[in-house]
KOLZABA-695496 format. One line per field, with one value per residue (C-alpha): residue number from 0; residue in three letters; chain; x, y, z. Coordinates in pm, 1 decimal, always signed. Each point is the difference from the previous one (the first is absolute). Layout:
REM KOLZABA-695496
i: [NUM/...]
aa: [ala/...]
ch: [A/...]
c1: [X/...]
c2: [Y/...]
c3: [Z/...]
***
This chain:
REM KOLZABA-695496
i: [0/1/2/3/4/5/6/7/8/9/10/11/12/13/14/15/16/17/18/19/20/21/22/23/24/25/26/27/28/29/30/31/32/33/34/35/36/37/38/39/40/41/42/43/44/45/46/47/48]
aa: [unk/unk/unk/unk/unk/unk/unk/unk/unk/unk/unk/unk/unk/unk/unk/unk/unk/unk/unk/unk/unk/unk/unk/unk/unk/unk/unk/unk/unk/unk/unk/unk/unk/unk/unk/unk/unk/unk/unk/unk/unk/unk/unk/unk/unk/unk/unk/unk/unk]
ch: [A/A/A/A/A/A/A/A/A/A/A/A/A/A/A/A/A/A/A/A/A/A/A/A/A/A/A/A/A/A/A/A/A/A/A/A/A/A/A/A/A/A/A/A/A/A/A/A/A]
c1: [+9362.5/-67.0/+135.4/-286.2/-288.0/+96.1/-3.5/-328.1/-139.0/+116.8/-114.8/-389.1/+76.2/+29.8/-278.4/-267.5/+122.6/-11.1/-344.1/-95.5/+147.3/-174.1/-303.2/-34.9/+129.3/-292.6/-304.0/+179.1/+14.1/-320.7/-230.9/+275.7/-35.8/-409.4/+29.6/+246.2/-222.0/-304.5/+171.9/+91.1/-320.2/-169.9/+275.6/-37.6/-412.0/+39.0/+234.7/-254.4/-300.6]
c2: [-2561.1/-375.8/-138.1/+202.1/-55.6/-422.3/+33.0/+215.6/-319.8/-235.5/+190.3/+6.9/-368.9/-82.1/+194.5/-138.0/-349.1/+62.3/+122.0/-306.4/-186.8/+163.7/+42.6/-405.7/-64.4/+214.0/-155.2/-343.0/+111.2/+133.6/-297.1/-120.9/+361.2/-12.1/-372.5/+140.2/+266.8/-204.0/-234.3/+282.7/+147.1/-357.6/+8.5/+292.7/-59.0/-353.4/+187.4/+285.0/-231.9]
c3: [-8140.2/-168.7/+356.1/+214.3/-313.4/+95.7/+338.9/+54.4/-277.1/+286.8/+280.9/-217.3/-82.4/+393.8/+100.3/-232.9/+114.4/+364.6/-61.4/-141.5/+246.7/+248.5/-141.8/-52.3/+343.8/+98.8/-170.8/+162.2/+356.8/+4.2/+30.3/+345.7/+103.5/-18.9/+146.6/+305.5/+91.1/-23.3/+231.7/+268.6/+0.2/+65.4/+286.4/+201.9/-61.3/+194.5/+267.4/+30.0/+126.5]
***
């Protein structure tokens, strides 16, 4: 019983780290994401006249 309470603690452990993870990776990507689409739309405008 100790051996599956330690590794549902490590399976928690991972999870709220690859949430982090994740979640910062996020809030960096999404000024390039807003910048990329930005850039298509400017694209396909200039293609469309």
């Amino acid at each position: 019983m100790p051996e599956t309470l330690e590794n549902l603690l490590w399976c928690a452990a991972l999870a709220t780290w690859l949430m982090l993870f994740f979640g910062i990776i996020t809030q960096r990507l999404k000024p390039l994401s807003k910048f990329l689409s930005h850039l298509l739309e400017v694209t396909f405008r200039l293609r469309a006249k």
